[in-house]
Short mmCIF file of the C-alpha atoms (twelve columns), coordinates in Angstrom:
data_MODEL
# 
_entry.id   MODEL 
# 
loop_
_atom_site.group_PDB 
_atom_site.id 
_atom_site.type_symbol 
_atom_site.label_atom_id 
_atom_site.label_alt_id 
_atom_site.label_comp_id 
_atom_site.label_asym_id 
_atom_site.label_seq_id 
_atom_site.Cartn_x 
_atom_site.Cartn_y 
_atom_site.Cartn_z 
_atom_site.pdbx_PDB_model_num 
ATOM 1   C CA . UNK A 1   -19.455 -0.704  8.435   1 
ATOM 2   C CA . UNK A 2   -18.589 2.160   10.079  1 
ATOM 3   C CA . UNK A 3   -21.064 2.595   12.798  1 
ATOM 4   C CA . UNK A 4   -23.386 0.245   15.027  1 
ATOM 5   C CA . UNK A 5   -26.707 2.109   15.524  1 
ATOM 6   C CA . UNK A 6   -27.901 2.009   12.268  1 
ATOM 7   C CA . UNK A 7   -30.943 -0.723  10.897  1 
ATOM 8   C CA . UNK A 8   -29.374 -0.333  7.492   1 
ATOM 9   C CA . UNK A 9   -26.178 -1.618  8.477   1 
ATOM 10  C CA . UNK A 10  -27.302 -4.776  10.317  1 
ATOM 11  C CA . UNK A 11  -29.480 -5.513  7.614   1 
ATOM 12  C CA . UNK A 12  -26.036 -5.161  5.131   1 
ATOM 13  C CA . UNK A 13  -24.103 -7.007  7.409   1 
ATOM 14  C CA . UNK A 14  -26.466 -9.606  7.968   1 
ATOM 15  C CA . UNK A 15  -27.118 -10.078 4.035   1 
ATOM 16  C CA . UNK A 16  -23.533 -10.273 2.909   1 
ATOM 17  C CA . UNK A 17  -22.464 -12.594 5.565   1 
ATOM 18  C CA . UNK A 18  -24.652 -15.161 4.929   1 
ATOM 19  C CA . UNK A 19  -24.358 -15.578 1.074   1 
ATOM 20  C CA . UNK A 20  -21.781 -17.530 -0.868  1 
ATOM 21  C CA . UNK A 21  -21.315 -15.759 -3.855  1 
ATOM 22  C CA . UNK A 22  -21.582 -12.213 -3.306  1 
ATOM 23  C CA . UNK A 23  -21.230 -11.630 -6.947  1 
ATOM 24  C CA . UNK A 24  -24.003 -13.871 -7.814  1 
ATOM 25  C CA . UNK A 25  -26.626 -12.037 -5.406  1 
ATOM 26  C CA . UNK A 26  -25.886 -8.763  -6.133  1 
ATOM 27  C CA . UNK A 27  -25.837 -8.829  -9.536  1 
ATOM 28  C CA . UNK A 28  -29.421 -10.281 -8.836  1 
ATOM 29  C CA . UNK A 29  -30.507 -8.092  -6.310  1 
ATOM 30  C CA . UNK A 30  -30.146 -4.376  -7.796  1 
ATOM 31  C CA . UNK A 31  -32.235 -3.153  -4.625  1 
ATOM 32  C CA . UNK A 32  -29.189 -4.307  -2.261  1 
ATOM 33  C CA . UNK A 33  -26.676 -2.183  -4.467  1 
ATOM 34  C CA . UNK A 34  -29.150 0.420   -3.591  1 
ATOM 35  C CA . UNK A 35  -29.592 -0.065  -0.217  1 
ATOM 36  C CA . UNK A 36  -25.390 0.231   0.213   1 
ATOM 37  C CA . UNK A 37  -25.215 3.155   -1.930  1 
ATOM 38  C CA . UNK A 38  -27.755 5.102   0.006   1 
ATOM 39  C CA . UNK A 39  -25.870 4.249   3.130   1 
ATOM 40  C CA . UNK A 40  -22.761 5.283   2.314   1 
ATOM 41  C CA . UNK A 41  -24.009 8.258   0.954   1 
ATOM 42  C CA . UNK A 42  -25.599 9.050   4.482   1 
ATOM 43  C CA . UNK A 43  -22.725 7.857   6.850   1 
ATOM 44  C CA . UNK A 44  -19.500 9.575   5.023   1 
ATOM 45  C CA . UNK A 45  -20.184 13.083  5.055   1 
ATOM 46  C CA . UNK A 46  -21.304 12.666  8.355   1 
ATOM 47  C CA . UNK A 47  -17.925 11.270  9.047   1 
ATOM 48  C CA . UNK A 48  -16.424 13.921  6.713   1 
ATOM 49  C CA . UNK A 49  -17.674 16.703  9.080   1 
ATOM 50  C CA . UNK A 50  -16.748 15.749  12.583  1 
ATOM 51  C CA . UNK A 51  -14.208 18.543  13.435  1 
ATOM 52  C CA . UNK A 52  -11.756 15.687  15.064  1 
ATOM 53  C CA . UNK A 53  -11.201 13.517  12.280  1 
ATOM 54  C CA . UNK A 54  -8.027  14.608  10.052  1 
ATOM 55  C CA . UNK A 55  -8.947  12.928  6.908   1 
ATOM 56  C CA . UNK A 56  -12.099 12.374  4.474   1 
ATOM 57  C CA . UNK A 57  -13.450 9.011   3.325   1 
ATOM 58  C CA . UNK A 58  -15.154 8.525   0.094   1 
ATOM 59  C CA . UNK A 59  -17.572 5.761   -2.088  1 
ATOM 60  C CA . UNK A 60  -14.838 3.359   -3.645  1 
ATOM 61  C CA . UNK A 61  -14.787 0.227   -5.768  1 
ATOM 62  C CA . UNK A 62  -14.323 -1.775  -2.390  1 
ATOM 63  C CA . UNK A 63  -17.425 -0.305  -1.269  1 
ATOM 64  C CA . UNK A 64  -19.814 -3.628  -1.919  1 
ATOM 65  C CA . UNK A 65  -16.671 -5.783  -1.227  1 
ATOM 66  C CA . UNK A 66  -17.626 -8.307  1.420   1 
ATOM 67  C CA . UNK A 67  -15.493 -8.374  4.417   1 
ATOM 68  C CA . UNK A 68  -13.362 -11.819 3.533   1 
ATOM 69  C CA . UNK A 69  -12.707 -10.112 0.012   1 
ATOM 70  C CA . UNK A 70  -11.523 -7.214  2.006   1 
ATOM 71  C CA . UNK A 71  -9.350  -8.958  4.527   1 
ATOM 72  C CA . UNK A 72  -7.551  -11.020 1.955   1 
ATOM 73  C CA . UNK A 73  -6.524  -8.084  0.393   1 
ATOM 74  C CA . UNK A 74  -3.865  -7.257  3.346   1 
ATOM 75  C CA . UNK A 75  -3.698  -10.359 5.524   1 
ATOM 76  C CA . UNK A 76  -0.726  -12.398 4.071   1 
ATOM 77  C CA . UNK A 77  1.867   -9.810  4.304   1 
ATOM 78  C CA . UNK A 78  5.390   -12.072 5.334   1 
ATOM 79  C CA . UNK A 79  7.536   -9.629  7.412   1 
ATOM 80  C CA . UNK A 80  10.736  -11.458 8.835   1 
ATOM 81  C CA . UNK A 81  13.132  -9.720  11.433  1 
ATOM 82  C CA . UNK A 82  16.120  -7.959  9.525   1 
ATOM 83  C CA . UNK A 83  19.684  -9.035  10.636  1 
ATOM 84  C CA . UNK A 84  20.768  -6.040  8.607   1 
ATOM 85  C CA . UNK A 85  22.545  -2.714  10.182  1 
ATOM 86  C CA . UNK A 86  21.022  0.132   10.288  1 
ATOM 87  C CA . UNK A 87  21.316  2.545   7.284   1 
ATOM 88  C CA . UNK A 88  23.428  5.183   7.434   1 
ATOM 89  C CA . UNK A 89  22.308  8.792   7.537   1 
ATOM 90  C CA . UNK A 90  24.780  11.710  6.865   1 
ATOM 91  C CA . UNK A 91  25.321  13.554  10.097  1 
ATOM 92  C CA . UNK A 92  25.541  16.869  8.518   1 
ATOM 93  C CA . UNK A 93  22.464  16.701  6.847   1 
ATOM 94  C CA . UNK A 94  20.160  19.515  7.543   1 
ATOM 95  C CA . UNK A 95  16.899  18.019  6.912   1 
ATOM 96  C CA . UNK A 96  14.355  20.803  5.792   1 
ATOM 97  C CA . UNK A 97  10.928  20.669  7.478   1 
ATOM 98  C CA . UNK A 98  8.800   19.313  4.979   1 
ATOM 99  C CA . UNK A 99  9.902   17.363  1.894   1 
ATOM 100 C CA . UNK A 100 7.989   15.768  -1.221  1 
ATOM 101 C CA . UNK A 101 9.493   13.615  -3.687  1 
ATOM 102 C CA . UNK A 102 6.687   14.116  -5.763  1 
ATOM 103 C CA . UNK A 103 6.457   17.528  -6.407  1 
ATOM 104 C CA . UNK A 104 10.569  18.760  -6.664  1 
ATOM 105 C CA . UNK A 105 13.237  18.327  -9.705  1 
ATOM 106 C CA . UNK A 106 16.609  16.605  -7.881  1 
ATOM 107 C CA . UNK A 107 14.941  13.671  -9.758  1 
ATOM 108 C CA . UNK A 108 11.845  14.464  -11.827 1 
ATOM 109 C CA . UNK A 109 9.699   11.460  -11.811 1 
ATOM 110 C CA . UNK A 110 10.487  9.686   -8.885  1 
ATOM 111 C CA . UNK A 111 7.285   9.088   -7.505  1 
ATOM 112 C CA . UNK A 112 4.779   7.944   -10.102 1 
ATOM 113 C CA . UNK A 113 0.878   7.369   -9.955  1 
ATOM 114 C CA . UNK A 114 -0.883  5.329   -7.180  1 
ATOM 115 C CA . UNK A 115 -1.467  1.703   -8.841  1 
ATOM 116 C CA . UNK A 116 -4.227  -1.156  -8.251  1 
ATOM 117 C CA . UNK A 117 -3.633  -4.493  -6.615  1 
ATOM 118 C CA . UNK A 118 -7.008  -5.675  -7.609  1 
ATOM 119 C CA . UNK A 119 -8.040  -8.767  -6.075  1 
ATOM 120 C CA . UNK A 120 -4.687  -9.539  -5.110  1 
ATOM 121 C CA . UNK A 121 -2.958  -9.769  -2.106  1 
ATOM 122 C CA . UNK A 122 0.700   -8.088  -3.268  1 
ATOM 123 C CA . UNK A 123 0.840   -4.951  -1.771  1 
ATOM 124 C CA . UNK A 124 4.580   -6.020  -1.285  1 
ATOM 125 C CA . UNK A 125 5.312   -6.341  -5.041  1 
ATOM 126 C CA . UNK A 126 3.666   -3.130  -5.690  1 
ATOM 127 C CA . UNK A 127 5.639   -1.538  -2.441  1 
ATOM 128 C CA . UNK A 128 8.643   -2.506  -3.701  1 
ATOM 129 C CA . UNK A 129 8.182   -1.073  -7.731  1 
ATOM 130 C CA . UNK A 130 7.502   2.236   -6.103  1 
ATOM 131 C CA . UNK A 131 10.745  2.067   -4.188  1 
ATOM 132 C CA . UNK A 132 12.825  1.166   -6.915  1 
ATOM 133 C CA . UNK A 133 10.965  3.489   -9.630  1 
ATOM 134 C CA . UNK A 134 12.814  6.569   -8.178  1 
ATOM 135 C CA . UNK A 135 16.154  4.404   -8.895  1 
ATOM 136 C CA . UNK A 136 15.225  3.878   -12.802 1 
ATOM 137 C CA . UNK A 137 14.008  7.623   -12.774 1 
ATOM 138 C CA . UNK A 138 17.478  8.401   -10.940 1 
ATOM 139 C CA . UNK A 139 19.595  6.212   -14.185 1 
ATOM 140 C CA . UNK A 140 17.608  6.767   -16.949 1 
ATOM 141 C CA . UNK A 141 16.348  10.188  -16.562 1 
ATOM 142 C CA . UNK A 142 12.737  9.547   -17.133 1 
ATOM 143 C CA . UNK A 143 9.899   8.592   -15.045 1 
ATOM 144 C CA . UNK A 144 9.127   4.688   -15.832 1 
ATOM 145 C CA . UNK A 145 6.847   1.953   -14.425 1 
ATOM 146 C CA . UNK A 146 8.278   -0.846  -13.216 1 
ATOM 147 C CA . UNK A 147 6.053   -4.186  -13.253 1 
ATOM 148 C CA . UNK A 148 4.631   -5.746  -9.943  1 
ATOM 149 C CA . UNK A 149 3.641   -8.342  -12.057 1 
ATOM 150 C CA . UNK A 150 7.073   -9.897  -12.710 1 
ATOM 151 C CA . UNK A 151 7.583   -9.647  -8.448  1 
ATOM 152 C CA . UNK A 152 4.379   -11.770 -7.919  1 
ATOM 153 C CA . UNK A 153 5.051   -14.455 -10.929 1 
ATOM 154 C CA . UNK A 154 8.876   -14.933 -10.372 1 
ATOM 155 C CA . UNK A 155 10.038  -13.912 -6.852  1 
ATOM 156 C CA . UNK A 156 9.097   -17.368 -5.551  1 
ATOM 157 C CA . UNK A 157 7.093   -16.240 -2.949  1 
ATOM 158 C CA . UNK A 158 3.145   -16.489 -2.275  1 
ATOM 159 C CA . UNK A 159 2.558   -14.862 -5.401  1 
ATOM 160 C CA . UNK A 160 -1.136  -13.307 -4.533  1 
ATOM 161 C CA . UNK A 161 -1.000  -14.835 -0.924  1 
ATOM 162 C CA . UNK A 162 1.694   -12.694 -0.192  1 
ATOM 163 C CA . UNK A 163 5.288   -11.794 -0.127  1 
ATOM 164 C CA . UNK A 164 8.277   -9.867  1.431   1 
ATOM 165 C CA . UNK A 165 10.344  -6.909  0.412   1 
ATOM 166 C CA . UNK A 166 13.752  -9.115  0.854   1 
ATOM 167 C CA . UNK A 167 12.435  -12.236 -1.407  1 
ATOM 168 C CA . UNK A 168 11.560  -9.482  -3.599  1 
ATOM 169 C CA . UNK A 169 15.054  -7.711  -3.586  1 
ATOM 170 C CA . UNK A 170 17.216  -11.188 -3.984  1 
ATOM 171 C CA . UNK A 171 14.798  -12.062 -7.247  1 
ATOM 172 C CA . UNK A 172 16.003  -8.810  -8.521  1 
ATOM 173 C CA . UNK A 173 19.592  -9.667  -7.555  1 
ATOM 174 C CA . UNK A 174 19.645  -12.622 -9.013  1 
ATOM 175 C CA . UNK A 175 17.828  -11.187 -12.049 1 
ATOM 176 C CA . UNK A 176 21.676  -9.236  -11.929 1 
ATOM 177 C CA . UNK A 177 19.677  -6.271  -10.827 1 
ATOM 178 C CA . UNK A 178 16.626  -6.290  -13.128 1 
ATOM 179 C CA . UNK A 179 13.010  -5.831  -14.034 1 
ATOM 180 C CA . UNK A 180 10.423  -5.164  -16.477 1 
ATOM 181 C CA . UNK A 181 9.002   -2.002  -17.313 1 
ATOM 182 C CA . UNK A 182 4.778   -2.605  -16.667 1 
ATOM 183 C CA . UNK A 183 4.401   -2.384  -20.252 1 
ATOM 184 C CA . UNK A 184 6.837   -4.965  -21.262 1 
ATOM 185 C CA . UNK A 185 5.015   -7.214  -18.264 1 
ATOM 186 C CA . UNK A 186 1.764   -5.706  -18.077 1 
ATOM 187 C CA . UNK A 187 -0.567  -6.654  -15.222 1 
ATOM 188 C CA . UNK A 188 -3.360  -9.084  -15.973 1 
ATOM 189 C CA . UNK A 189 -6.652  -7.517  -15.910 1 
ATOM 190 C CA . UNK A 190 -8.065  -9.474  -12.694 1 
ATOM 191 C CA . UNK A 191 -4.938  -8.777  -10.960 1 
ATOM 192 C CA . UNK A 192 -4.160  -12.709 -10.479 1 
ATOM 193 C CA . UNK A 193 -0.765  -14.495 -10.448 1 
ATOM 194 C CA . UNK A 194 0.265   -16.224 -14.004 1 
ATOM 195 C CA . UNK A 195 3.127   -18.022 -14.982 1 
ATOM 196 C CA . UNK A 196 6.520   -16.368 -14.626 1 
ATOM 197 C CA . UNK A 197 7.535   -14.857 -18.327 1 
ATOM 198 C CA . UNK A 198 11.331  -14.938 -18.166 1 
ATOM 199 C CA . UNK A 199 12.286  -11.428 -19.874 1 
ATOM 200 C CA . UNK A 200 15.769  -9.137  -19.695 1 
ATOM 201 C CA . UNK A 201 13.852  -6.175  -17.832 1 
ATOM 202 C CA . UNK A 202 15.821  -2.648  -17.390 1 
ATOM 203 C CA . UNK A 203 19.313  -2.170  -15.423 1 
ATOM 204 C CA . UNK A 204 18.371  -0.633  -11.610 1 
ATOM 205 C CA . UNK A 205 22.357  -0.373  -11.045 1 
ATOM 206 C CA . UNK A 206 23.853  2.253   -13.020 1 
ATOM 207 C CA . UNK A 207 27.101  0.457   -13.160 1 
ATOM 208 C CA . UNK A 208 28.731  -2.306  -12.072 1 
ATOM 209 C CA . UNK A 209 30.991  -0.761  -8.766  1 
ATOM 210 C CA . UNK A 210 27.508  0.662   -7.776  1 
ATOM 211 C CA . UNK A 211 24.907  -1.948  -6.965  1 
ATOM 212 C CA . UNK A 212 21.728  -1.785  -6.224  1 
ATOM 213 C CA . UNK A 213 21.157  -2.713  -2.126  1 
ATOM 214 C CA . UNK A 214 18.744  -1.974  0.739   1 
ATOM 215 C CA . UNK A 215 19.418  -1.145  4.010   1 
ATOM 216 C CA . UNK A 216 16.927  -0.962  7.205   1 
ATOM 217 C CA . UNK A 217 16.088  2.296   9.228   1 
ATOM 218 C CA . UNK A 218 15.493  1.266   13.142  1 
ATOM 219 C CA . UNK A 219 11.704  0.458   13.765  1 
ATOM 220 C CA . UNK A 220 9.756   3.349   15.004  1 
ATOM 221 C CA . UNK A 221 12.567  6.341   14.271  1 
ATOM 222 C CA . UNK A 222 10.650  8.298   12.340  1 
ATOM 223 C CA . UNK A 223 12.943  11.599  12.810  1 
ATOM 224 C CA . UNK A 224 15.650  9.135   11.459  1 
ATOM 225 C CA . UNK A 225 13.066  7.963   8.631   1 
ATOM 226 C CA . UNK A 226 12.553  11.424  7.434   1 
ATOM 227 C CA . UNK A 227 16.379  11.760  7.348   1 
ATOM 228 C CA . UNK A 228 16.668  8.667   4.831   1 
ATOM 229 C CA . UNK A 229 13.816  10.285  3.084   1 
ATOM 230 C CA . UNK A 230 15.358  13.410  2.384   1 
ATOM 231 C CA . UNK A 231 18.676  12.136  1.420   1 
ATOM 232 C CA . UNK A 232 17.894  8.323   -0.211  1 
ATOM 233 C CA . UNK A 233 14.326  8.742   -1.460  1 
ATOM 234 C CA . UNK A 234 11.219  6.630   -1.133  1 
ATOM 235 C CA . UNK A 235 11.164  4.331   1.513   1 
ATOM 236 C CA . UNK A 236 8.949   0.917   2.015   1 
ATOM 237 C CA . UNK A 237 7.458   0.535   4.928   1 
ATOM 238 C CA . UNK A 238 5.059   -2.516  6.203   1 
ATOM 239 C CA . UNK A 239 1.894   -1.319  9.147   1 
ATOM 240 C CA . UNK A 240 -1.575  -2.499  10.423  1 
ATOM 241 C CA . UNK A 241 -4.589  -1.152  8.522   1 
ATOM 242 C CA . UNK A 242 -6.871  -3.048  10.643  1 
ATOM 243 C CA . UNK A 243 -8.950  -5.705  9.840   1 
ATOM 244 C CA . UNK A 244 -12.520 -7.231  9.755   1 
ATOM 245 C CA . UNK A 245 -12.171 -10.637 10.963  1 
ATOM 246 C CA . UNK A 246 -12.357 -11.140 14.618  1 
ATOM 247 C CA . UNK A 247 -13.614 -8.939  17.603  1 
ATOM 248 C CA . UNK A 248 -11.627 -6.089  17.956  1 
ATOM 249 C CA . UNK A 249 -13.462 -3.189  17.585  1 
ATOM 250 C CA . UNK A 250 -10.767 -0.820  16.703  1 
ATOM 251 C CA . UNK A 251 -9.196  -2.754  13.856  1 
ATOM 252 C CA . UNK A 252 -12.316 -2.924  12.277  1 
ATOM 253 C CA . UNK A 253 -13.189 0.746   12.330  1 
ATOM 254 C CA . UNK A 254 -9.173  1.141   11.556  1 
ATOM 255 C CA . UNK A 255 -10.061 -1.372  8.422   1 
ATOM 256 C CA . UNK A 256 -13.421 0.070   7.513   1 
ATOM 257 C CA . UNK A 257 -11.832 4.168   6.949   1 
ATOM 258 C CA . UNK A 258 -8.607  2.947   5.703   1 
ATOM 259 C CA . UNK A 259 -10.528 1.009   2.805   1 
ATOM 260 C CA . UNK A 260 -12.270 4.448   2.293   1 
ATOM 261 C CA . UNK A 261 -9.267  6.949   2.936   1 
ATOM 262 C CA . UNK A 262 -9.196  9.412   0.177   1 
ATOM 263 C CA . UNK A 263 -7.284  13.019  1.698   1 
ATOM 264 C CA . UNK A 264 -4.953  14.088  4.978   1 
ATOM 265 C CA . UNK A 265 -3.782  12.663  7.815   1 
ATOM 266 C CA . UNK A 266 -5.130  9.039   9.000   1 
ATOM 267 C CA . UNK A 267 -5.489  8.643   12.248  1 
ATOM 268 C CA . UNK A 268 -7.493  6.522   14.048  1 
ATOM 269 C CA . UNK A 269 -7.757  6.848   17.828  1 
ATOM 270 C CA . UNK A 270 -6.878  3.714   20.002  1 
ATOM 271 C CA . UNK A 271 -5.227  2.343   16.750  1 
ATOM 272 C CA . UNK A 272 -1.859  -0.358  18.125  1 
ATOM 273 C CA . UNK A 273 0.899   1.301   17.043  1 
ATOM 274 C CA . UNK A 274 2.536   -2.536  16.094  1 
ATOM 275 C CA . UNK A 275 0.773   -5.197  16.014  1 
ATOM 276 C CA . UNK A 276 0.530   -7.756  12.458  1 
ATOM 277 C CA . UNK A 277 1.708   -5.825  9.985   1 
ATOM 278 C CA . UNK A 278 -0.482  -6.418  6.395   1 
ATOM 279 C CA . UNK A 279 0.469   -3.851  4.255   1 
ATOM 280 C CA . UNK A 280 3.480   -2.207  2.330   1 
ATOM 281 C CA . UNK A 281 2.895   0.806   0.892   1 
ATOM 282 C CA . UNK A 282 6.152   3.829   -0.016  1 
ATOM 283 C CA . UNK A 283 6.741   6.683   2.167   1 
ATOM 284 C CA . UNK A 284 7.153   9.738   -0.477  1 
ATOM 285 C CA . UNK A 285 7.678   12.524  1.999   1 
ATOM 286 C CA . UNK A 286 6.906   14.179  5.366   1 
ATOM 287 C CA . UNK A 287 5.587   17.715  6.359   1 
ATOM 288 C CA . UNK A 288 3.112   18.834  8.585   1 
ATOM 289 C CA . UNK A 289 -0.625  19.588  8.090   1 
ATOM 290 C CA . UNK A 290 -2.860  21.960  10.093  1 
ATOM 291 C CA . UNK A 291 -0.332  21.493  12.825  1 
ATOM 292 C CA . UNK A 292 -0.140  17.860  12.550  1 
ATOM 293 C CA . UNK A 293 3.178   15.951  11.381  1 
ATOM 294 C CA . UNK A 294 3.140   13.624  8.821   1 
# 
């Protein structure tokens, strides 16, 4: 929860802690659904009005989630060091001060809506379809949704208990630069690995002397990151949004608003700038807002 002086809150805490089956006792116990509604419906605007806080939190579907369900969501993310050069930014580039892929025309639908991992732990699959989507929007000149599915069923990796942006990107390769468009390989409905259903997929090279590759931008450079940015496109990127488990106090506040983010700038003070990355999300642009850069 988000804050410790409140009866309410132990009394939530306490209750979905000790249960099993969360489904199974709330479904029975409409009073507890109750009891969690009211609270958040107390606690967020009161976190929605403090002047210091850049962004607003609101009532999601991950609201009544317990905290396991919540952690396993973002805990299995497999980063691995990069023995790959640095990408290569043109020196002459005069990068403008803000820049959104989502709302120009040098490639109209590059950036297309935010998608649902469910109950699965794949933000990588789904980071690495939003990368790529600007490249099929780039060749084919249309917006198109690429499956995450296919990445979790065929990549080889963890499937729902994680993955990688490079096991990802050498599927694909191997695939000779393919994947399926999400309605050719739709996404179950509980959001839960299947078996792998070999299919041709789209071309993401346009032809064959220009392949499709990645390339890594230094850790940490993010003047150099909104270079790439402007000139490349989207960019996927792997960072801490905190976590329950444990007894670090500010990765479970950094957990409990990012679960509830919904507008601006997060920032939570005290967050670790590195420390176990656990989720891969696209970088779509940069700016600044009410003097703060993003």
């Amino acid at each position: 929860m988000l804050a410790h002086m409140y009866p309410l809150q132990d009394f939530i805490d306490t209750t979905l802690s000790n249960i099993n089956n969360r489904k199974e006792v709330i479904e029975n116990n409409p009073a507890l659904v109750h009891h969690i509604y009211q609270y958040f419906q107390v606690v967020y605007p009161r976190q929605d009005t403090n002047p210091s806080m850049t962004f607003k939190l609101k009532i999601n579907q991950l609201s009544d989630w317990t905290d396991e369900e919540r952690d396993a969501l973002h805990t299995k993310l497999n980063v691995k060091p990069l023995n790959q050069r640095p990408a290569q930014s043109r020196d002459d580039t005069v990068v403008p001060p803000e820049y959104d892929w989502t709302n120009q025309t040098r490639v109209p639908g590059a950036v297309t809506p935010v998608k649902d991992q469910r109950h699965c732990d794949s933000c990588y699959a789904f980071g690495v379809v939003g990368a790529l989507e600007k490249t099929y929007a780039e060749i084919y000149k249309e917006s198109g949704l690429l499956s995450p599915q296919e990445l979790i069923d065929c990549s080889g990796q963890g499937g729902c208990d994680g993955g990688d942006f490079v096991p990802s990107f050498h599927y694909i390769k191997r695939n000779h630069y393919r994947l399926n468009l999400e309605k050719d390989y739709p996404s179950t409905l509980d959001g839960k690995q299947q078996k792998c259903q070999k299919r041709d997929g789209v071309r993401l090279s346009s032809n064959s002397s220009r392949t499709l590759k990645y390339e890594q931008i230094p850790d940490g450079d993010e003047e150099y990151m909104k270079k790439i940015v402007y000139e490349r496109g989207l960019v996927y990127i792997s960072f801490n949004c905190g976590e329950r488990k444990g007894n670090d106090t500010i990765l479970r506040e950094v957990s409990d608003k990012f679960d509830h983010y919904a507008s601006g700038i997060f920032d939570v003070p005290g967050c670790p700038a590195y420390r176990n990355l656990n989720h891969a999300p696209v970088v779509v642009g940069y700016g600044t807002e009410n003097g703060i850069d993003y």
